[in-house]
N, C-alpha and C positions, 0 to 999 in steps of 0.2 A: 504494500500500500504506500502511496507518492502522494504527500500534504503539504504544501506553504505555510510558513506562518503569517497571522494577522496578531499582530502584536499589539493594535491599539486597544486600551484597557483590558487586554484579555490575561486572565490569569491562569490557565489551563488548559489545554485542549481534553474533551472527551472520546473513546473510540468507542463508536458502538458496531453490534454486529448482533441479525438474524439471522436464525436459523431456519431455513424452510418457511413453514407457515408461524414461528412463533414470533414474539414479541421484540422489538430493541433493546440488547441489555448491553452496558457498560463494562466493555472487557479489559479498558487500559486507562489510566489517566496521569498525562505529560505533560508536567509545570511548565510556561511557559518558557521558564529560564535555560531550560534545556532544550528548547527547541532552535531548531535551525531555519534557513529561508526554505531550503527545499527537506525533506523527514521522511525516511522509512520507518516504517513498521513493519514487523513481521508476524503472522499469524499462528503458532504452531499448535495452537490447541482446537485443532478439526478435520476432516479428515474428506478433502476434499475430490477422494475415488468414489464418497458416497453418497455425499451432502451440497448442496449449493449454498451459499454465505451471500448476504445482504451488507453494505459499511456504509454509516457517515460519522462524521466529525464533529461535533460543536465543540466551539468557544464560550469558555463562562468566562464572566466577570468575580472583581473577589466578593459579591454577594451570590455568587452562583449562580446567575443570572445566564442568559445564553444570549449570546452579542452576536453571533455566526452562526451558521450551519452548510456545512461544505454540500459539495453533492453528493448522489449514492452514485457506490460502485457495488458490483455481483461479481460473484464467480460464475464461468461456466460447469455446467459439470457432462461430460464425455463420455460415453457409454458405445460399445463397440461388438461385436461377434462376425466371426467367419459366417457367411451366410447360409442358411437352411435351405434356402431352394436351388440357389446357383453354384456351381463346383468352380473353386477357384476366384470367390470373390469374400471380400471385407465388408462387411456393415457397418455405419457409424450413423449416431445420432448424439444431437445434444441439447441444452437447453438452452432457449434464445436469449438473447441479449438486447432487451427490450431499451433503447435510447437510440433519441432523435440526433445523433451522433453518428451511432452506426452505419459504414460505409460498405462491411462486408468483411467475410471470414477468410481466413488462411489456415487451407489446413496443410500442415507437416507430418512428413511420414520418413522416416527411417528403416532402413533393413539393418536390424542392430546386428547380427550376425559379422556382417561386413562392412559396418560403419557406409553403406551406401545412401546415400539420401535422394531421395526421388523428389524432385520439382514441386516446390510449393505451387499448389494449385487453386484458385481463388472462386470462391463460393458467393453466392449473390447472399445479400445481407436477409430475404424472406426466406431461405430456405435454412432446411436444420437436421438434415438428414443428408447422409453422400455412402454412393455405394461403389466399389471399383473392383476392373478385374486383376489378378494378378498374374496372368499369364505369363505376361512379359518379363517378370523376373525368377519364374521358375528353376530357370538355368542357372543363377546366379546368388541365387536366396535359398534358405534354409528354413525357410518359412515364420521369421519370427518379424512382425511387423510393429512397430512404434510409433504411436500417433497423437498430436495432439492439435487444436481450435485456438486459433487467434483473433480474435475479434478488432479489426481496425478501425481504431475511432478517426473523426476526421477533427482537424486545427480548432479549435477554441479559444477567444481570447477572454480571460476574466482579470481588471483588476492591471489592464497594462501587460498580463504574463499570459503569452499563448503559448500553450502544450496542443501534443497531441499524442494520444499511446495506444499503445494494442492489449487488451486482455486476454490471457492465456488461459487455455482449461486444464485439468489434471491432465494424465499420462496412461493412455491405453496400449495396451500391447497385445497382438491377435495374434494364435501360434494357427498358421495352416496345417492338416493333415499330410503326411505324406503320400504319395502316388506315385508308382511301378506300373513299367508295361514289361512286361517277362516273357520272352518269346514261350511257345511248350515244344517248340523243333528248330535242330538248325542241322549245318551241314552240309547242306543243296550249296549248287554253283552260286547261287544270290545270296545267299544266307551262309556262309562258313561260319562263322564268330556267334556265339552263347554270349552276349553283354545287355544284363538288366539296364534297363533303361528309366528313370526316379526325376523326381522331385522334390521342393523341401526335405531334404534332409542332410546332415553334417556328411563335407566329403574329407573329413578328418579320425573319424571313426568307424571306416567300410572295412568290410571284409566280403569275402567272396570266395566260398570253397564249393566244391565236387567231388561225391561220392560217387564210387561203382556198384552195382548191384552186392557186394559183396562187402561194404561199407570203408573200403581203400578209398583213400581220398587222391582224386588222380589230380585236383590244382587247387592252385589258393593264389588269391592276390589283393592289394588292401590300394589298387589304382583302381580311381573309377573310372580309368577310360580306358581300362585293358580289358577285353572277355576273353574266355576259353577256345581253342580251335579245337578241342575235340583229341588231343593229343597229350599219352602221358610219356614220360622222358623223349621224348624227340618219336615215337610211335603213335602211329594214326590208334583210340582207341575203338574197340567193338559196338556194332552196331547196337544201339539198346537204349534202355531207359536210364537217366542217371540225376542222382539227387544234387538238390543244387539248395543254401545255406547261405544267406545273407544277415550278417551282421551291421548293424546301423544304429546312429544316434539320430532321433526327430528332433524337431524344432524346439521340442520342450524340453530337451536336453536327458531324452529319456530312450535308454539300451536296448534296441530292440531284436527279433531275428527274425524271418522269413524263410518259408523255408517251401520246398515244392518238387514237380519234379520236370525234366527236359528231355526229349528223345531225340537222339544222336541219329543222324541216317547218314548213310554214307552210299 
């Protein structure tokens, strides 16, 4: 929170703050004396993943009296899930930011995985919902997405001192599912190479082994852009079924294995 001071006959400033639908109560009170031209506060008692917050400031005099009353400010509050009807998309909604000010959202997304940050992209100030696909960073993302709502006010002058700021919402993070296309045959002139084919998930934590009928493991390899030709020590092997064992970490940072089977033809 960002305040001025008004120093004429004020003896205190007050911080208030509601909660949802309750009342304005008095969370802080800063002697004038220690106040500065421009003043942060900082809020740490709420919990702003689940609640939205209401603030204004008055000024009292030393009968207590209120000489000011700053404006209110909100928090947004951000709410997010991987979508139920469409594969490979984000949901987000939030709660609006009701002020004749507002000029329009930004929202921010991150691939925290790989510190990738995807193009802030600008939301018209009536709307309060955004849905996207992530296709496009499949190949490159681990499925862990980081998002949060900027609300950009526009220039203000009160008082000689024009501002203008953005308000921030809390911090959502979406963990995509992973997704495999796993051939069930390879071998043929088009097809020689066994290499599962994935999404979201860690390529720091693969593995990749094959069993024979007989449960000899004829290869292993922890690249994910190597598959199986079908061959163990430098031998084409036998025509047949063979079990195939993938080890993996998902987006949620959680050990997973897959496991199935592939027919070799030759």
């Amino acid at each position: 929170m960002l305040f001025g001071r008004y120093a004429f006959a004020c003896k205190e400033y007050k911080i208030y703050r509601k909660e949802n639908l309750g009342s304005y109560k008095v969370i802080n009170v800063i002697p004038v004396a220690q106040a500065r031209f421009v003043n942060h506060y900082f809020d740490t008692d709420v919990n702003v993943d689940r609640d939205k917050y209401k603030y204004i400031i008055k000024a009292t005099d030393s009968c207590g009296e209120v000489i000011y009353t700053s404006n209110k400010i909100k928090t947004i509050l951000l709410k997010g899930k991987t979508s139920d009807t469409k594969n490979l998309h984000n949901d987000l909604i939030w709660t609006t930011y009701f002020d004749s000010l507002l000029s329009n959202y930004l929202l921010n997304t991150i691939i925290t995985n790989h510190s990738i940050r995807i193009p802030d992209f600008t939301i018209p100030a009536s709307q309060y919902k955004y849905e996207y696909n992530v296709t496009d960073y499949s190949d490159e993302a681990e499925g862990k997405f980081e998002h949060w709502i900027g609300a950009q006010l526009k220039s203000k002058t009160i008082d000689n001192f024009t501002f203008s700021d953005t308000v921030h919402s809390n911090t959502v993070t979406l963990y995509q599912d992973e997704h495999f296309y796993i051939p069930n045959a390879f071998g043929s002139v088009d097809n020689p190479i066994f290499k599962p084919s994935f999404s979201f998930i860690s390529q720091n934590d693969y593995k990749l082994l094959i069993h024979n009928r007989w449960g000899q493991k004829v290869f292993e390899t922890n690249d994910v852009n190597v598959g199986w030709d079908g061959s163990f020590n430098g031998k084409p092997c036998q025509t047949g079924v063979y079990t195939y064992l993938i080890k993996y970490r998902n987006s949620e940072n959680i050990l997973k294995n897959k496991k199935g089977n592939v027919y070799l033809m030759r």
